[in-house]
C-alpha positions, -999 to +999 in steps of 0.1 A: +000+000+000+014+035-009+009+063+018+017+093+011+019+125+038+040+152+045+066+149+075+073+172+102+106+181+088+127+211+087+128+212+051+091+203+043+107+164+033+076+140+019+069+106+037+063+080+014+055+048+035+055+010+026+028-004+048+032-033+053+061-053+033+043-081+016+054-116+014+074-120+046+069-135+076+056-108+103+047-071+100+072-045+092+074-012+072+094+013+052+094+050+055+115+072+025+121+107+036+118+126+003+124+164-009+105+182-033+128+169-062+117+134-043+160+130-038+162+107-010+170+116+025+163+086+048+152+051+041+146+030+073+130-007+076+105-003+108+098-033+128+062-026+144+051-052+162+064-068+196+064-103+209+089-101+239+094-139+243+124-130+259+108-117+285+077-141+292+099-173+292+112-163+319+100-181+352+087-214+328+102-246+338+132-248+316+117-283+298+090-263+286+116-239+267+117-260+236+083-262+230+072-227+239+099-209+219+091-227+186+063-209+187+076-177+176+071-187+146+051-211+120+078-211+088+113-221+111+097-232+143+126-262+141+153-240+143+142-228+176+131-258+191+164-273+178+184-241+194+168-241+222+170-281+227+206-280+227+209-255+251+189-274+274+205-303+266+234-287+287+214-268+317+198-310+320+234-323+324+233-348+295+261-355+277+274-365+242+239-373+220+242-408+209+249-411+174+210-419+159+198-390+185+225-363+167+217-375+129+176-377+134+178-342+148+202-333+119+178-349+091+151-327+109+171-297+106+176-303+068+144-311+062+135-275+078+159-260+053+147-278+023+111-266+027+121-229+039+141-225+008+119-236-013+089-215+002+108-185+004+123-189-031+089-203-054+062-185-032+075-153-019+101-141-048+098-158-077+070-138-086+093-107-086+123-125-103+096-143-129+074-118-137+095-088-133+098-060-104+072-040-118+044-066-132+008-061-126+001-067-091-029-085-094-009-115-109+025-107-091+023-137-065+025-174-065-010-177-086+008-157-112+038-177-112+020-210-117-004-197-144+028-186-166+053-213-150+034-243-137+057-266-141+078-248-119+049-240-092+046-276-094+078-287-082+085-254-059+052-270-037+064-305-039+102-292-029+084-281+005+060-306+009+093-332+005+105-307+037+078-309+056+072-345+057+105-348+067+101-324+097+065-347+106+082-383+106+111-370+129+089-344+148+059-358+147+040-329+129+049-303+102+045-276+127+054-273+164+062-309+167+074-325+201+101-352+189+130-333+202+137-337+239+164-323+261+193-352+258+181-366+225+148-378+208+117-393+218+107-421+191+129-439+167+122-434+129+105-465+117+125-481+085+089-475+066+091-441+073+127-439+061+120-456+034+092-435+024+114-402+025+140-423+007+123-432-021+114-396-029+151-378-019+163-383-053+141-363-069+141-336-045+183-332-053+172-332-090+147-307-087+168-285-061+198-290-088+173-272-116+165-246-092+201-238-086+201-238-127+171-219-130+190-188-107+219-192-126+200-182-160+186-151-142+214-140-132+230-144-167+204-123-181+215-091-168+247-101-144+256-069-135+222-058-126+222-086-104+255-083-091+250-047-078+213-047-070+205-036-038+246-041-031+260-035+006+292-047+014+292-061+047+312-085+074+297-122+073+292-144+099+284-182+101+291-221+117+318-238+104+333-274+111+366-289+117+376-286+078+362-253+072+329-269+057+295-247+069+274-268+096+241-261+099+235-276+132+268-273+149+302-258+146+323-225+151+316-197+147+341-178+120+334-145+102+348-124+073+353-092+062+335-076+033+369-086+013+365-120+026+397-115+050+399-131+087+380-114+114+377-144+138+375-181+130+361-216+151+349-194+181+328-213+202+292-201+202+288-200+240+312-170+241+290-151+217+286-123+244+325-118+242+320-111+204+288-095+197+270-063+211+233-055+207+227-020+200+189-002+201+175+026+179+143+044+187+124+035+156+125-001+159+119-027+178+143-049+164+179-048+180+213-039+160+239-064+167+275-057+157+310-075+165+327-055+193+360-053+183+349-032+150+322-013+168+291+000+160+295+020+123+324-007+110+312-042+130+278-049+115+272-080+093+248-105+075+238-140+080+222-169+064+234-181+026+249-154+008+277-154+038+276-188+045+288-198+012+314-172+009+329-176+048+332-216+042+363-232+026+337-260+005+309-273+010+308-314+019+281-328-010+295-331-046+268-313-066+264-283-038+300-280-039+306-278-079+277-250-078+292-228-049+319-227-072+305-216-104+289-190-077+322-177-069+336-173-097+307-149-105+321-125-081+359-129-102+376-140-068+356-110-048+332-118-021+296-109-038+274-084-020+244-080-037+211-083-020+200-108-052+226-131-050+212-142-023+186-166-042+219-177-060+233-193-023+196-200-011+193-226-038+226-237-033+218-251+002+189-260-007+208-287-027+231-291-002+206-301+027+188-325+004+221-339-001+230-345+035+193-356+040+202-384+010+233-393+028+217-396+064+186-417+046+211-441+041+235-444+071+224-473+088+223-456+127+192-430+115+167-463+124+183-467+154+169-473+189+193-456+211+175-423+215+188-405+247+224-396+256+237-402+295+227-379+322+249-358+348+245-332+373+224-297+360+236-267+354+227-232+353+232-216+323+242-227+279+244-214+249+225-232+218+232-218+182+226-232+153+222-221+114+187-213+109+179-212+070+181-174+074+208-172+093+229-179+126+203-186+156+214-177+194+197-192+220+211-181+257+192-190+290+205-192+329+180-216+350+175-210+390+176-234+414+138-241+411+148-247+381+129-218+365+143-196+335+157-166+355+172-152+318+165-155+283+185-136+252+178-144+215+196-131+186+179-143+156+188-142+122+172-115+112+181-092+139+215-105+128+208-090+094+189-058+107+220-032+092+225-053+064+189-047+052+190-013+057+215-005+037+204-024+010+170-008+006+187+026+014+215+012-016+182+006-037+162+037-030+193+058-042+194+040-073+158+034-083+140+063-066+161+093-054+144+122-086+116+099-101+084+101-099+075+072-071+051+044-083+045+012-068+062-005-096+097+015-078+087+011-043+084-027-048+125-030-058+127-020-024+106-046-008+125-074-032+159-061-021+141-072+021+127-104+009+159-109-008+170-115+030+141-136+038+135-119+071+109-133+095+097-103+114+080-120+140+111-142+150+131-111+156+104-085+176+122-082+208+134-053+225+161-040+253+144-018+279+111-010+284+081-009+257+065+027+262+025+021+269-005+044+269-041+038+284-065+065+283-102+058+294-129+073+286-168+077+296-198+072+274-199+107+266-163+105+251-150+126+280-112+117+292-114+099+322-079+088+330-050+086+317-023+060+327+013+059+312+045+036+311+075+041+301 
């Protein structure tokens, strides 16, 4: 929707809203800030609505965490129950998972990234990348796409369904499932089940393959376009194993530079406090996070694919691997920074993941029986991080001895990618906007150059401080009663 009103601005600037960002997960707008030659002056992504899980987990029994916190959110609830599973897994006491425990929660976790790709690549931007930025609106969504593609739509909804059974035979259901317990799993996979999901895996890596394919031939159309569009050069952060391959579910934490040189590298997540500082702006609910050692205006980064493949050394499935490096050499040996390469990397691990879900199909221990790891004494406080499809997930609590969560901090992966996205839509604004005439047509580069990002708004609503709250009552007459005020 385009809103148009004038600003209370020293210099009579015009305020052209976005309200709301379409296809994304949770509410969020833009405001431009816009003279009377409509230059741009400011370009800011609001977050406007507030959860504060943070702040109502606390005092829950910390067994209930896993289950409450996956509800943030409906599109990557395993990612938090996963995160905040293993950070139980220490405040329990267990120790080592047992080999079938570790790979069943590991198939989950690809299974999540299979069908997030895949929803956030066919439904939410393909229409945009398909039917061009500035397409009729009417027909620019997923109806659109499989009227003039449905081939396509076709196998964009079976990628995700694929994802989503997996999540329901490890999990139990495709959303909010209970099979992940503090020390390991709760049920075995039956060797139907596996054999269900294997029969249809091979597929899936042909189809994720095409996709991959199917980016590629964008890109070639206009490769600078897409290169540069919506461009932000920016540190990268992600999880990394023992060779330098990424890990989605466990790992180091290593980051780059925008030139792809060291800035730290196999950090263990639990020290994550040591590295990272939260920031807060006024105009936001959603925090600023930036590594410490840079500081505020040179430390900020991005998450999720487009670092991930650039801050790992290879990635550990043959086809994946062969693609990431066709990607690369797109970017002649230079770390690529456009907001649109980003569906480049997305489908990239979407491969990957159905990859490692092929290989885990058929590794013997994933219909195993031993299900929970040994226990020791409790403790008081862990760290769980993992790679969420959009990005690196933290998940820090402290437990009481009631055992009652005294303290919870998430950093999601979109608040991880909070400066990031603002530059980019201020990157695209300056490009596409600043002296034309706004349309919707315009205003929409600037909502693909966000969804580019894949944010989910309603993951990452949680503020430092306190939220500011007014009450007024009022009679029947319409008369002010009272007036109450917080904050």
């Amino acid at each position: 929707m385009l809103n148009l009103e004038t600003a209370a601005a020293p210099h009579r600037l015009r305020r052209v809203a976005i309200e709301p960002v379409s296809r994304v997960e949770g509410h969020g707008k833009v405001t431009i800030l816009l003279d009377q030659e409509n230059r741009v002056h400011q370009v800011r992504l609001h977050i406007v609505e507030f959860r504060g899980f943070e702040i109502f987990i606390e005092g829950r029994p910390y067994w209930e965490v896993p289950v409450a916190v996956q509800r943030l959110c409906g599109i990557c609830p395993v990612s938090h129950l996963l995160a905040a599973t293993k950070a139980m897994d220490v405040i329990a006491g267990f120790g080592p998972l047992t080999p079938t425990a570790e790979k069943l929660r590991r198939l989950l976790h690809y299974g999540q990234i299979v069908q997030s790709h895949a929803l956030h690549f066919f439904h939410l931007s393909s229409p945009d990348l398909l039917l061009g930025f500035e397409s009729e609106v009417a027909k620019r969504n997923i109806v659109g796409v499989a009227a003039a593609f449905p081939d396509l739509a076709r196998q964009g909804v079976m990628t995700r369904k694929f994802g989503q059974e997996v999540i329901r035979h490890v999990a139990g259901k495709r959303i909010h499932g209970t099979g992940i317990i503090p020390g390991g799993v709760n049920k075995a996979l039956s060797v139907e089940d596996r054999d269900t999901m294997r029969s249809g895996v091979d597929q899936i890596v042909e189809w994720s393959k095409e996709a991959v394919g199917l980016v590629v031939k964008l890109h070639e159309t206009s490769p600078e376009f897409y290169r540069t569009f919506g461009e932000a050069r920016a540190n990268m952060m992600g999880l990394v194993d023992a060779r330098g391959a990424p890990d989605f579910y466990d790992g180091g934490l290593r980051a780059r530079d925008a030139d792809g040189g060291p800035i730290f590298d196999h950090v263990d997540p639990a020290s994550y406090k040591s590295l990272l500082q939260e920031d807060v702006k006024n105009w936001t609910y959603m925090k600023f996070p930036h590594i410490k050692a840079l500081g505020a205006e040179k430390g900020w980064y991005r998450v999720g694919p487009l670092a991930r493949v650039q801050v790992c050394d290879v990635l550990p499935t043959p086809l994946a691997e062969a693609e990431r490096r066709k990607f690369l050499a797109a970017g002649d040996g230079k770390p690529l920074h456009g907001a649109l390469m980003y569906h480049w990397a997305r489908m990239i691990e979407m491969l990957l993941a159905a990859e490692l879900a092929r290989g885990l199909l058929d590794d013997p221990d994933i219909v195993g029986t031993d299900l929970m790891a040994d226990k020791g004494p409790r403790r008081e406080e862990a760290v769980g991080v993992i790679e969420a499809p959009r990005g690196t997930l933290f998940h820090h609590y402290r437990v009481n001895d009631d055992d009652l969560v005294a303290y919870c901090n998430l950093i999601v992966s979109t608040t991880n990618n909070n400066q990031a996205m603002n530059e980019s839509i201020r990157a695209v604004a300056q490009r596409f906007l600043s002296g034309r005439e706004v349309t919707e047509g315009l205003l929409n580069h600037i909502e693909v150059a966000i969804r580019a990002y894949d944010p989910c708004l309603s993951c990452a609503t949680h503020a430092l401080g306190e939220m500011p709250l007014e009450v007024d009552l009022f009679d029947a007459e319409g008369a002010l009663v009272s007036r109450l005020r917080k904050g």
